[in-house]
C-alpha positions, 0 to 999 in steps of 0.5 A, spaced: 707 642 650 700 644 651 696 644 644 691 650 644 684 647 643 677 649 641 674 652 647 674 648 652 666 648 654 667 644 661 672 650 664 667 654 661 661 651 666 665 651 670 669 658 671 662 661 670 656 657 674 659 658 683 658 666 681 651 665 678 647 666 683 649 672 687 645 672 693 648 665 695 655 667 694 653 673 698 651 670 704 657 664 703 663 668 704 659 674 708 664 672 714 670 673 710 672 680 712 680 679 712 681 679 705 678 685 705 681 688 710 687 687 707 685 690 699 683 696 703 689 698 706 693 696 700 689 701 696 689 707 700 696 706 702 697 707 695 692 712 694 690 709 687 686 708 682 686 700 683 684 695 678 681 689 681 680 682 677 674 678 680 670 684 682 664 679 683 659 683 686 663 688 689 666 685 696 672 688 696 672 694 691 665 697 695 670 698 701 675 701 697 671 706 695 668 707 701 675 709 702 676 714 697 679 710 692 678 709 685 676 702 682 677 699 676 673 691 675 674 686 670 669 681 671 666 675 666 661 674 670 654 678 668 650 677 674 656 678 679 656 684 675 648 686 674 648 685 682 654 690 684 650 694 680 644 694 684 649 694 691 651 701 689 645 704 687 644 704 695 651 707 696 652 715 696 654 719 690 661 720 692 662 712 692 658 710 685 662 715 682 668 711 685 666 705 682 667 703 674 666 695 672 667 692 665 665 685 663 670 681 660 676 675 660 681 678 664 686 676 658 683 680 654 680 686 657 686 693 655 683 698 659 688 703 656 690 705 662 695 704 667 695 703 675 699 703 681 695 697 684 694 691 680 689 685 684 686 678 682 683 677 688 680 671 691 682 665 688 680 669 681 688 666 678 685 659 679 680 660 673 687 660 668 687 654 667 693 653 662 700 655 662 698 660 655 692 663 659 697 665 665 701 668 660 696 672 657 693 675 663 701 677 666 701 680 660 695 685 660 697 686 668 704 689 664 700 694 660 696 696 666 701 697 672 704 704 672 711 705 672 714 702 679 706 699 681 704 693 684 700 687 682 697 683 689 695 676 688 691 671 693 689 664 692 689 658 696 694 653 697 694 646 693 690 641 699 693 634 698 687 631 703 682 634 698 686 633 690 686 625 695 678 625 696 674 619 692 670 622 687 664 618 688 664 619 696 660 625 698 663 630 703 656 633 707 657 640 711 650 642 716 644 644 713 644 652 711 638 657 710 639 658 703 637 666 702 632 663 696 631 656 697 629 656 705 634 650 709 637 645 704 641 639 705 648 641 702 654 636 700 660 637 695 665 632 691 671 633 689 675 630 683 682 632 681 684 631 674 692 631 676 694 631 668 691 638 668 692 640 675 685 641 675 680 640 682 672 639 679 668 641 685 661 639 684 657 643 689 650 640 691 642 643 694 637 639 696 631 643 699 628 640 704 621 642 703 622 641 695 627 634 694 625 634 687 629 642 686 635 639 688 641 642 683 648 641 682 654 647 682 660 646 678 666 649 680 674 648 677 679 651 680 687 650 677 692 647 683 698 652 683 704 650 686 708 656 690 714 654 686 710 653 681 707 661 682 713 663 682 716 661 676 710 663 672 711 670 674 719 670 674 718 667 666 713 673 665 718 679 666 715 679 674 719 680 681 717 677 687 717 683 692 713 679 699 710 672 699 705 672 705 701 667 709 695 670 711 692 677 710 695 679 716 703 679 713 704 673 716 709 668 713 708 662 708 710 656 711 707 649 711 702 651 715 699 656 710 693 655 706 694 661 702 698 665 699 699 672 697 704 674 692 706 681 691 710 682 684 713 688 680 715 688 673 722 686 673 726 692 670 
């Protein structure tokens, strides 16, 4: 039985320091362009409006305006949020007036509207960490899906050779260019608390020309299991209607190191 705590501060550093520095996540994930391809094509097919958790700095929902859709984006994070705002100064009016973001807990935040398309993407679901959590964020996506609307959610699968690693030992990656800190030495370690099911991963910089600024950045992220998922789903009022492997319809199977789950309100 899960007992409700104070706030855990650890989970809260954690949900919130990846997205700190908008700049780096920018140039981190500036070749992950399927997700997008896929969002976009979803959003126009159903023509809109659109309501994304995890907005972040615009990613996704940039492109889907670009396309003629209406945005609505749920996001904690304030600079993710004061970034975006800054991206769309440099796009048309049209595409502005596309775009609205609203700062807050995607298990609280009602917008006091509905919408055909519902979306949590890119791994924004690992930052429920607890079975209430989950519980309260399916329910505002309930208040907010139209009649017939479709919730799509992407997240990664559980690695057992990453929940496996030695938390003291350090997995290196070659040097980068940081986009503010020049060329840094870059190393990451992984800590998996398996009575949470819960992966800590402790992201670490070193400047090269400015050892003494190094700095770490935690993350946590909750390991959902795809039967796990379903069930959460299932108990929540909600209808699998396709489980996808990749961003490309393909299938899930052993192979697949996401999972994209389609899901109606169950009548």
């Amino acid at each position: 039985m899960t007992q409700r705590r104070g706030p855990d501060r650890e989970l809260i550093a954690c949900s919130l320091a990846h997205y700190e520095d908008p700049a780096y996540y920018t140039h981190s994930y500036a070749n992950r362009i399927d997700d997008a391809h896929m969002y976009v094509a979803l959003a126009v097919k159903c023509g809109g409006p659109v309501l994304e958790y995890g907005i972040g700095n615009g990613r996704i929902a940039l492109p889907m305006a670009r396309h003629g859709v209406s945005v609505t984006g749920v996001d904690h994070s304030a600079p993710m949020l004061k970034d975006l705002a800054r991206r769309l100064k440099a796009e048309p009016k049209e595409v502005r007036a596309r775009v609205r973001a609203v700062r807050g807990d995607m298990r609280k935040v009602d917008l006091k509207k509905r919408f055909p398309l519902v979306l949590a993407t890119f791994n924004t679901a690992l930052h429920l960490y607890e079975r209430p959590d989950v519980e309260a964020f399916l329910a505002r996506v309930k208040r907010h899906l139209s009649p017939r609307g479709e919730l799509v959610v992407d997240m990664s699968v559980p690695v057992p050779a990453d929940l496996a690693r030695d938390p003291s030992k350090a997995f290196r990656t070659p040097r980068f260019r940081h986009p503010a800190m020049g060329v840094v030495r870059y190393e990451e370690h992984f800590d998996y608390d398996r009575a949470r099911q819960i992966l800590f991963i402790s992201m670490g910089f070193e400047p090269l020309d400015n050892p003494a600024g190094a700095f770490m950045t935690p993350l946590a992220h909750r390991q959902f299991y795809p039967r796990e998922w379903e069930a959460l789903l299932h108990y929540n009022g909600f209808e699998v209607t396709n489980l996808f492997g990749d961003f490309h319809s393909g299938p899930f199977d052993r192979a697949s190191d996401v999972m994209v789950w389609h899901a109606k309100v169950r009548r």
